[in-house]
C-alpha positions as CSV (number, residue, x, y, z in Angstrom):
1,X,-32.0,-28.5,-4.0
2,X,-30.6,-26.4,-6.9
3,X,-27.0,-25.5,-6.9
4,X,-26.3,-22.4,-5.9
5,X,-22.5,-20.7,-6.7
6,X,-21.2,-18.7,-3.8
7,X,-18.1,-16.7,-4.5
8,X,-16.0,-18.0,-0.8
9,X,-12.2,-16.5,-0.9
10,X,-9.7,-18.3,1.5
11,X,-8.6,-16.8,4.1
12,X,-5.4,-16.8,2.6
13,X,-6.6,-14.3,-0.2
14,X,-8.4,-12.2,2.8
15,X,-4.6,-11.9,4.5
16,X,-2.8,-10.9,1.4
17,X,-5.4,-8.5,0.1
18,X,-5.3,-7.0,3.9
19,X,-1.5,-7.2,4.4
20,X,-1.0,-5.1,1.0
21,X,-4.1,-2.8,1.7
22,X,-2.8,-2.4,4.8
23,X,1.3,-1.4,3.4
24,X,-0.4,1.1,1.1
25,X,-2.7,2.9,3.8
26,X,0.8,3.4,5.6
27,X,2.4,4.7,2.7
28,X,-0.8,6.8,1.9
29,X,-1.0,8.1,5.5
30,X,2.5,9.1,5.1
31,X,1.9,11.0,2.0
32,X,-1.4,12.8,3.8
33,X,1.0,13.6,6.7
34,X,3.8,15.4,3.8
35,X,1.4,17.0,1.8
36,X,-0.8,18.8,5.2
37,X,2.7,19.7,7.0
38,X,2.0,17.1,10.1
39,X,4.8,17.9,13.6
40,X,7.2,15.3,12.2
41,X,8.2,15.5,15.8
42,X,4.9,14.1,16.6
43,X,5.8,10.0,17.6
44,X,2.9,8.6,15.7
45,X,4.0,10.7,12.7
46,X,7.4,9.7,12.7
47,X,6.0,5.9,13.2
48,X,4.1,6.2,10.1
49,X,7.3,7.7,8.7
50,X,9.5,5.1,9.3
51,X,6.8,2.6,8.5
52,X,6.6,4.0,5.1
53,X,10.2,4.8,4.4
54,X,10.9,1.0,5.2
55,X,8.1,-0.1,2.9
56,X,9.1,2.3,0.0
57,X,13.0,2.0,0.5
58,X,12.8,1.2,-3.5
59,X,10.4,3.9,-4.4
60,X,11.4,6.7,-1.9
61,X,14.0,8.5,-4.3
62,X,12.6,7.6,-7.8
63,X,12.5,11.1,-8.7
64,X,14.9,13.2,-7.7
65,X,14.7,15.5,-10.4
66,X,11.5,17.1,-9.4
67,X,12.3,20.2,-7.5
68,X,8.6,21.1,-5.4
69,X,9.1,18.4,-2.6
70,X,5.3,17.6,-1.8
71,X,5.0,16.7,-5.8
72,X,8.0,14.5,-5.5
73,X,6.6,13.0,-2.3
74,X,2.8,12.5,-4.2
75,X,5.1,11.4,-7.6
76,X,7.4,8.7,-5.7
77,X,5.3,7.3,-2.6
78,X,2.2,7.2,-5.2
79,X,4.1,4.6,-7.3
80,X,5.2,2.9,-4.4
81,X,1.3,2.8,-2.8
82,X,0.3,1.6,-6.6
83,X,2.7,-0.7,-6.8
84,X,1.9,-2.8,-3.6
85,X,-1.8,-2.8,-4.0
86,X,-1.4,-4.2,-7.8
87,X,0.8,-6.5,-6.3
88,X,-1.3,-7.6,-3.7
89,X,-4.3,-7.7,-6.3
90,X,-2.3,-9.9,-8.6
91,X,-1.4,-12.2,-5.8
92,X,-5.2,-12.6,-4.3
93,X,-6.1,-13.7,-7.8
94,X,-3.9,-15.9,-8.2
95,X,-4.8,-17.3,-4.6
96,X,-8.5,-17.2,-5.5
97,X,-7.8,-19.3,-8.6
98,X,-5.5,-21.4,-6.7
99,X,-7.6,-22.5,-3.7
100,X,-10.8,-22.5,-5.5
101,X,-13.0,-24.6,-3.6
């Protein structure tokens, strides 16, 4: 039987590329929620709020300079969104090439 190379990740590599994924959907979902005007009264609004703000504490007031609020929301939680999925790329490559099989 001929062999046959299989690309097989970890499942280390699957739960950091779903643990950053998953930090940037919140951040991006916050961002969505800015940017359409969402009831910040709503609970799961100010979840995803809080969520976000606590994930991009770093990021949050980059910009302060930018007077139009929505861009400095796209400007700042963008990098911060960028930042943790490069991060969490960067990482799962260096896991895949870790734990090769």
């Amino acid at each position: 039987m001929p062999y046959v190379a299989t690309r097989h990740n970890p499942v280390i590599v699957h739960i950091i590329s779903a643990v950053f994924g998953l930090i940037a959907l919140i951040i991006l979902l916050h961002l969505a929620f800015i940017l359409l005007e969402a009831n910040p009264g709503n609970p799961l609004v100010n979840f995803i709020a809080d969520c976000a703000n606590w994930f991009a504490w770093l990021f949050k007031d980059m910009f302060t300079q930018i007077e139009d609020p929505k861009v400095r929301a796209v400007v700042n939680y963008g990098i911060a969104a960028l930042i943790y999925l490069a991060i969490g790329g960067i990482l799962s490559g260096v896991g895949r090439r870790r734990w090769r099989d």
